[in-house]
N, C-alpha and C positions, 0 to 999 in steps of 0.2 A: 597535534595535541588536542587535547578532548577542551571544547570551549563553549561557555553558557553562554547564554541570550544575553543581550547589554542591559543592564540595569536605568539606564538615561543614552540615548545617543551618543555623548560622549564619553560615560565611562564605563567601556565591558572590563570583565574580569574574569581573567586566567584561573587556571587550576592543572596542575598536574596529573595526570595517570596514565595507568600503564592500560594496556598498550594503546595506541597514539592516542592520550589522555582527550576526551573531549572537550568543548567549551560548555561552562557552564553558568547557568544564572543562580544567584543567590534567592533565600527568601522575596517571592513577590506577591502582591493581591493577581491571583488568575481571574480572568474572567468567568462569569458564570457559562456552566455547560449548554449546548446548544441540543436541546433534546426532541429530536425529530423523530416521529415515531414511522417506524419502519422494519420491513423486512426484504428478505431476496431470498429469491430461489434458484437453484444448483441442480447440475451433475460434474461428475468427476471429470474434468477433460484440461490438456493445460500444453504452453510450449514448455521445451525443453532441447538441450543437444549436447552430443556429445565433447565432456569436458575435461580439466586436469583430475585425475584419480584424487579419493577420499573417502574418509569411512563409508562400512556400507549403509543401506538405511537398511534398520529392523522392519520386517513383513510387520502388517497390524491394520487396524482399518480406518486409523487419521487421515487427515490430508482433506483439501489442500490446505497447509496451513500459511497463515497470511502473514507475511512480513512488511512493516511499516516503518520507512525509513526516513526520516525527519533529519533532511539534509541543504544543503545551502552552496551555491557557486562563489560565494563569497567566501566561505571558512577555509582555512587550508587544512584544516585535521579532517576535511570531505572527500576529499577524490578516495582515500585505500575504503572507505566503506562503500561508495560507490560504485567500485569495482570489484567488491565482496559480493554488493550485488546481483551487477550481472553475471559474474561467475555461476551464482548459486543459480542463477533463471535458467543458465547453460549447462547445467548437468545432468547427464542421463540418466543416474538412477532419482532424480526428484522430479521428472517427469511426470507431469498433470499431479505434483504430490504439493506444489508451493506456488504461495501466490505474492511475485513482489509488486512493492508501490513506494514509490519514489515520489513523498513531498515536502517540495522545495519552500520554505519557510521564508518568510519576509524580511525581518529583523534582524539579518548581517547586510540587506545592501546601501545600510549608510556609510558602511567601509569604503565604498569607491564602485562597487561595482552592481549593477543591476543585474539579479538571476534572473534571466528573460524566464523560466518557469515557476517561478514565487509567485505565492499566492497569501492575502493575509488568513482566509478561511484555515490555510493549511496551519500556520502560526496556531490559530485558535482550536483546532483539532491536536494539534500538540497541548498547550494548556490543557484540553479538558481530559485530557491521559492523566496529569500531572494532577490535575484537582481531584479526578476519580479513585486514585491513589492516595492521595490522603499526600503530598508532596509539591514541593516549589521549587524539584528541581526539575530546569528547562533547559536541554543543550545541544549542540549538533558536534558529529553526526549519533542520534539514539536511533536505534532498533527495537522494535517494540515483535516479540513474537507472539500472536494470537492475541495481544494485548494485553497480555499477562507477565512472560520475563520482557525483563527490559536490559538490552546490553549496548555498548559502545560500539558503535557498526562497523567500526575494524575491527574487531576482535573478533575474529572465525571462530576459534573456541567455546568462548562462551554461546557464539551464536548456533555453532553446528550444535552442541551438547542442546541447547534449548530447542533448538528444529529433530532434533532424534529422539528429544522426548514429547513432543508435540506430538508428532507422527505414529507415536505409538499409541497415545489416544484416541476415543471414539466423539464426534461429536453428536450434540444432544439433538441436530436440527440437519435432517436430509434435503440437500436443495437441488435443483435442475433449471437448468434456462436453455432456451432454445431462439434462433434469430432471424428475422424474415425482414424483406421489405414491406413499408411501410405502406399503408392506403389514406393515411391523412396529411402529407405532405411533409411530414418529418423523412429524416433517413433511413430510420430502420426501426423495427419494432421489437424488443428482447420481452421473451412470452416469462415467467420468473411462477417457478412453482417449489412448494414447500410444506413436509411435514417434519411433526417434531418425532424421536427414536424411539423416546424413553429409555436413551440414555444419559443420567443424569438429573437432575430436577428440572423443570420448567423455569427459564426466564423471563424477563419482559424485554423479547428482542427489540430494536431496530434493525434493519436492512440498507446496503447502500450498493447501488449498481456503479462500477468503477471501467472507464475507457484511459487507457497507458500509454504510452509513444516509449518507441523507443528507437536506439541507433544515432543520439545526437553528438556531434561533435560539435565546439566551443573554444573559439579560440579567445579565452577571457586576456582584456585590455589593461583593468583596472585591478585594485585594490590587494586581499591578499594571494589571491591566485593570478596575479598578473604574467603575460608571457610565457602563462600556461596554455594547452590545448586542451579539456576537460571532455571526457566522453562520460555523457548519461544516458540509463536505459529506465523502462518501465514507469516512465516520469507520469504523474498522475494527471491526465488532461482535465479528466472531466467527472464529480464523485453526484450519484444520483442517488437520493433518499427514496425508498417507498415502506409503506406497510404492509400490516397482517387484514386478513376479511376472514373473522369467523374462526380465529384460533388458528389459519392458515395461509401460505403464500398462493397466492391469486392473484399477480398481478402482470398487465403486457402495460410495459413504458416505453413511450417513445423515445427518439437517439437520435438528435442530431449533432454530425459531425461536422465538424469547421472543414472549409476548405483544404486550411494548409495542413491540415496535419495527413502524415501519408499512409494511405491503408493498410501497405502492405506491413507497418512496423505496428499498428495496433495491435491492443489486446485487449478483451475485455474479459470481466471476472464481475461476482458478487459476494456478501457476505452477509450473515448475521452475526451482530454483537449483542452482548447485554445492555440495556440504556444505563446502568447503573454503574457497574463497575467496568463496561464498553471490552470484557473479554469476549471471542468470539467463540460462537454457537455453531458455526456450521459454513462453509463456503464452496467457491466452485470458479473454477476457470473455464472457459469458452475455447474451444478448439483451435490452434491456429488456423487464420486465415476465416475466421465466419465472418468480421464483420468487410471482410471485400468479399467473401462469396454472397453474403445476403447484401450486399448493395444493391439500389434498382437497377433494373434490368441484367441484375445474375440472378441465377440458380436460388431459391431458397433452400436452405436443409430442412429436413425432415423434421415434422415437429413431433 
């Protein structure tokens, strides 16, 4: 069922709907938004594989478009959007056309159980959707596509409908990244270039460089998904703000990666949003496999 944020630690509150209704939070003071000024820069490039049949997507020159999924180990209405998820990452016609991100929210693990990938940042990046909207409602699992429709993250339906009209869209802001080893002791260096189409008006972007994991399985102990095995993908390790220089994207930011996380299931991507209303302007996934191929001592790609 569809369930909102707890209003006090101990008392959340149910809500019904359809389909598997989320949780939800009633009226609350959000915090204020975190406004980091930034941009990224893109080219078209993304994983994807072959998956179960569904509608086709429309030819157009959208893409990739970013799906934000505001999810939680703790919630049991989590696992079927979770697994909408990476469906959608796996299908071959949304090939380098979608970018997911999987963040695990803080504020279900007093239920019993700690989501070893919760994060409070993520919690307060949910808020600031909810305040940007002009709204107080905060629930898992939400779908945020391009930061504009917002749908229940089981619900394929509304989600495909809102990914095939996204897709058909142009966005306002052309990006490209490229990735090398590093010469300052960091792991890798992601080069991020960007102009605007003039498609559309000009906004006042921010940018955020995003590193993903995926491939985990969880055998949760505790709480409402107890005695479960929970598989997540594209889970959000690591979100990097940068800017604009001079009305454009100009920037090479460094990346380092943690140890445990495993090369081969990363992914990296970028994105501009609006700082205002945080719908996005323009994005780009990284080619499977660049950040082990630019690890030190491989191969750089081509910049």
């Amino acid at each position: 069922m569809e369930r909102s944020a707890p209003v006090s630690p101990s008392t959340p509150l149910f809500s019904s709907f359809a389909p598997p209704p989320p949780r939800w939070l009633p009226a609350r003071v959000l915090p204020a938004m975190l406004l980091i000024g930034a941009v990224v820069g893109a080219t078209y490039f993304a994983r994807a594989e072959a998956t179960p049949a569904g509608p086709s997507v429309p030819p157009g020159q959208g893409g990739p478009v970013v799906l934000q999924l505001f999810t939680s180990q703790g919630c049991s209405s989590c696992p079927p959007a979770d697994r909408l998820l990476s469906r959608l990452g796996e299908r071959a016609e949304y090939q380098g056309r979608i970018l997911p991100l999987a963040f695990h929210v803080d504020y279900w693990n007093y239920i019993g159980w700690q989501d070893p990938f919760s994060d409070p940042a993520w919690s307060r990046r949910q808020e600031a959707f909810a305040a940007a909207a002009g709204s107080s409602r905060i629930y898992t699992p939400q779908l945020l596509i391009n930061g504009e429709v917002d749908c229940n993250g089981s619900d394929a339906s509304c989600v495909e409908r809102a990914l095939r009209q996204a897709l058909a869209r142009s966005y306002s802001w052309q990006l490209a990244l490229t990735v090398e080893a590093a010469s300052d002791g960091s792991d890798l260096a992601v080069h991020l270039v960007g102009e605007p189409t003039g498609a559309g008006p000009l906004a006042a972007p921010r940018g955020f460089l995003a590193v993903t994991e995926s491939g985990f399985r969880t055998a949760v102990g505790r709480g409402e998904n107890a005695r479960r095995t929970l598989e997540n993908d594209y889970v959000v390790r690591k979100l990097v703000p940068f800017g604009l220089r001079d009305g454009r994207v100009r920037e090479t930011v460094p990346l380092s990666l943690a140890a445990e996380w495993r090369r081969e299931q990363l992914h990296l991507a970028a994105w501009l949003e609006d700082a205002g209303s945080l719908h996005v302007l323009g994005a780009v996934v990284a080619p499977p496999g660049a950040l082990t191929a630019a690890s030190p001592g491989a191969a750089s790609p081509p910049r």
